[in-house]
N, C-alpha and C positions, 0 to 999 in steps of 0.2 A: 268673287267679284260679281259674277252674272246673278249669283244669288241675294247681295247685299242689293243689287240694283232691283230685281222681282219685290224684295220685301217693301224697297223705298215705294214701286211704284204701286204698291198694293197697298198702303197707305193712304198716299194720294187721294188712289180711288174710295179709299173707304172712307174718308174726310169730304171729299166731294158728293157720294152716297149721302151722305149722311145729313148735309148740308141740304140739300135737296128732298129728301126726305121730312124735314123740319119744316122746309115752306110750303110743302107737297101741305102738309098736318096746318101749318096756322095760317099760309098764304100772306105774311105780313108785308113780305117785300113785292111781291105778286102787285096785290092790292093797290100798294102806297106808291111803288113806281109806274102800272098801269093808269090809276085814277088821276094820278098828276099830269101823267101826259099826253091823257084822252082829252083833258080839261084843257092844258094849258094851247094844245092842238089847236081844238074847238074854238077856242079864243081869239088868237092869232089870225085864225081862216075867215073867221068871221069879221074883224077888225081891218084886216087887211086886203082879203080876195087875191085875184090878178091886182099884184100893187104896181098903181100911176100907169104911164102910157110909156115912158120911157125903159128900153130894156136891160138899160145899165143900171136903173135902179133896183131892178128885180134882182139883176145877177149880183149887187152887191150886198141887200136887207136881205133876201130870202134865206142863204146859206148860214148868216151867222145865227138868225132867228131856228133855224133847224137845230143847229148845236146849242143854243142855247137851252132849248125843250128837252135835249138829250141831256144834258150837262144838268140840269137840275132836277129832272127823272130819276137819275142813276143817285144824284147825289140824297136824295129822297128816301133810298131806299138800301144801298150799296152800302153804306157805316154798320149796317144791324149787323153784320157777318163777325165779328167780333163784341161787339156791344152787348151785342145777345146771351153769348157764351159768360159773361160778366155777370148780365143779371138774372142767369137762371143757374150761375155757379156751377155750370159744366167747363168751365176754364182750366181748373185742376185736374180734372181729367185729361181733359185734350192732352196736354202739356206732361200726362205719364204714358196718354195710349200714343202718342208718336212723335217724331224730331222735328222740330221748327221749319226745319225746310221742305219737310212732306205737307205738314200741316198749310203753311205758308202758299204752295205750290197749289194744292186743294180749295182751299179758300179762292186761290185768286182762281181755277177752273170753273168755280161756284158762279163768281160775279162777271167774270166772259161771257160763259153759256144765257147769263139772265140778263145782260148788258144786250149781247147777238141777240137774242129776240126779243127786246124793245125794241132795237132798230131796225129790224125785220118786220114790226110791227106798225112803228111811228111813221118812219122814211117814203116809203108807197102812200101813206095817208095825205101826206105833208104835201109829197110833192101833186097830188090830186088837187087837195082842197086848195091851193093857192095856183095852181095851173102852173107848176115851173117845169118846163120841158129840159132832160136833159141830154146834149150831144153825147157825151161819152158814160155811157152806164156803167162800162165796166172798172173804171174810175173813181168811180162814186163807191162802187162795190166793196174796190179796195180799199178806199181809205175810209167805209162805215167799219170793215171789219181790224182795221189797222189801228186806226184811232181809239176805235172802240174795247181793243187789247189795251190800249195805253190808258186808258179811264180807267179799264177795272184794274189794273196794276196800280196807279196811282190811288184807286179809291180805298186799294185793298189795306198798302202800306199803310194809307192815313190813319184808315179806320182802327188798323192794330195799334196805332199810337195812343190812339183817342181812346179806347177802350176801356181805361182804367182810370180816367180822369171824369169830372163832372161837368156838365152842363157840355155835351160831346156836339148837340148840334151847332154850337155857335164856336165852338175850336176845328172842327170841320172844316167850317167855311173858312175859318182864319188860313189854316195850315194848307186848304187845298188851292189858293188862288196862287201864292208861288209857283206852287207843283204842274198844278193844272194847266196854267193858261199859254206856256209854251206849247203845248197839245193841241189848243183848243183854235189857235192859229193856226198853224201851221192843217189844222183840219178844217178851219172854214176856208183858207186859201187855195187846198184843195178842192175841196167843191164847190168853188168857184170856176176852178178850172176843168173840174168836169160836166156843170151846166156850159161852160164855153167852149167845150172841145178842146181848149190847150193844152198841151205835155205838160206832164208833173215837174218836169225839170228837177230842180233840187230835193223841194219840198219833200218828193217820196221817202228819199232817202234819210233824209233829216226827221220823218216822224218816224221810221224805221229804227235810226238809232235812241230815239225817243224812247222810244221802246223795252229796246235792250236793256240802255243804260237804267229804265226805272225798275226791269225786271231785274238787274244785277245789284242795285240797289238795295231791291227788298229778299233777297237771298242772304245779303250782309249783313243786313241789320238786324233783321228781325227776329235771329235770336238773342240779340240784347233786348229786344223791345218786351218779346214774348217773356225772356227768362231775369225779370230786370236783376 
């Protein structure tokens, strides 16, 4: 058993190595989710500033405008993890060097670790250039790194759908606004409550099973998806 487990988890990592070591070489997701969301930042800050006088306005545009730079950054660049493997015909590979669910598990470690630092990257920019102070940081904290688990599982799934189909950017968007946008709430109404200092009350919990359930999800399906 402890052995079956060592070999899974050394999979894993050699999926995730490996995945990384690709963008290390062509930087394509690097690039394409950095230059989006330095731009689309840039834009925002500048369009907007300290937005109006009123601080309910702040506390209700600013948060959803954050996630949305995140949400279409990730989406920018997060599909190629599967897409890729398509059109450079390492697909057939993958799918003899290891089991759907290491594979699977890799992939979505891939788009976490590169998901966490955009927003490690964007989030301190964001909240600079528009002035929005926030009472509860470590709130915020939790729900970049919570929410942000729930994007890349959800981008992950999509993207192994879409992989084998044509014209992958515009089924993306189709297939990810169901998926996604229970997320994408339930994480701007968090940071809302954490620029206001309020308890998470439900919310934490409900994006936590968010969570779960898209990671249980894409452990079931996905070897139908992978092995159609």
């Amino acid at each position: 058993m402890w052995k079956d487990i060592s070999t899974w988890t050394a999979e894993v990592f050699a999926v995730f190595a490996k995945d990384w070591r690709c963008e290390f070489r062509t930087r394509t997701a690097l690039n394409t989710i950095g230059l989006f969301a330095i731009t689309t930042l840039v834009i925002v800050s500048l369009a907007l500033g300290p937005l109006g006088t009123s601080s309910s306005e702040r506390e209700t545009v600013l948060p959803v405008l954050l996630w949305i730079i995140l949400l279409f950054a990730a989406t920018a660049g997060l599909p190629r993890g599967f897409v890729h493997e398509e059109e450079v015909h390492t697909a057939l590979a993958l799918r003899l060097a290891a089991p759907p669910g290491a594979l699977f598990v890799g992939k979505l470690l891939y788009s976490v670790t590169l998901l966490l630092a955009l927003e490690a990257l964007i989030t301190p920019l964001y909240l600079a250039l528009v002035q929005l102070p926030v009472a509860n940081p470590r709130l915020l904290i939790t729900t970049l790194v919570v929410a942000g688990y729930g994007l890349a599982a959800g981008s992950t799934l999509i993207a192994a759908i879409i992989s084998q189909a044509r014209g992958t950017g515009a089924l993306f968007a189709v297939l990810a606004f169901p998926v996604l946008a229970p997320l994408l709430l339930l994480a701007i109404d968090l940071t809302r409550m954490a620029v206001l200092g309020d308890p998470p009350d439900l919310a934490l919990r409900q994006l936590l099973l968010y969570d779960g359930a898209v990671t249980v999800a894409g452990m079931m399906l996905f070897p139908a998806i992978w092995n159609p």
